[in-house]
Structure formats: C-alpha cells, structure tokens
N, C-alpha and C positions, 0 to 999 in steps of 0.2 A: 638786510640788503641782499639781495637774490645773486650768486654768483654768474660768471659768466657763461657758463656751462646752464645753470637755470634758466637765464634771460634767454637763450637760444631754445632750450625747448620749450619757455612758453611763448615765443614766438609761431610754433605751431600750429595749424588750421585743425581744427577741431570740430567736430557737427554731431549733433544729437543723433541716434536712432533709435526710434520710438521700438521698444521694445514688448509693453501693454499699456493699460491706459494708467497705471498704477505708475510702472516704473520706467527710464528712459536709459539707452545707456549709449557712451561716448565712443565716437570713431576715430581713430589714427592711424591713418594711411604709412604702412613700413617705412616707405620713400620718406614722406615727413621724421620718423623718426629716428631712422638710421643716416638722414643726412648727407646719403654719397660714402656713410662708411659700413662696414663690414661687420661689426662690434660697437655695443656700447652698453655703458652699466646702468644700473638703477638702485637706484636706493631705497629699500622698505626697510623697516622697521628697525633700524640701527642696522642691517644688513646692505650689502653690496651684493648684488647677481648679475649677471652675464647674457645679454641678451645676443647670440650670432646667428647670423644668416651663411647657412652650409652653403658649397660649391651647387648643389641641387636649388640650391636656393628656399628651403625650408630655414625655420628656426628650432634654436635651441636653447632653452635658459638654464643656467647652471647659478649652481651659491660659489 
C-alpha cells in the first residue's frame, strides 16, 4: 500500500516528451514536484537524496 507521501506524488500530471521515434521520456514540472516547498527527498536505490531549490532558484541534489 503506497504511503502518503507516495499517494501525493503520484497524484502528479505527467506528460510524455517525444524524445526520438525509439524512445520517449517523462516531464515533471518543478511546481508539481516541490509542491509549494523548498526541499524534498527522493528515494533511489535504498538511498535518500536531497533535491533543493537555491535562493536563485536553481537546483541542487545532494546524497
């Protein structure tokens, strides 16, 4: 069962962008993923990373 933290970001809009005829790949607009907040994590591969948006408004991902 997906936690609540999951349920919220597969509630995100998602859309293809054709990349070649071969392969396709996935858009996620910052907005959608940060939510209204400043930080959030991510989980890969048994790992926790750090995704923030600087005062500049760039990102940055740390482990």
């Amino acid at each position: 069962m997906p936690t609540q933290r999951e349920t919220e970001i597969s509630g995100t809009v998602c859309e293809s962008v054709p990349n070649s005829k071969k392969n396709s790949l996935i858009r996620i607009k910052s907005e959608d993923l940060f939510q209204l907040k400043r930080e959030i994590e991510i989980e890969h591969a048994g790992r926790i990373y750090r995704l923030q948006l600087t005062q500049s408004n760039k990102m940055i991902l740390t482990a």
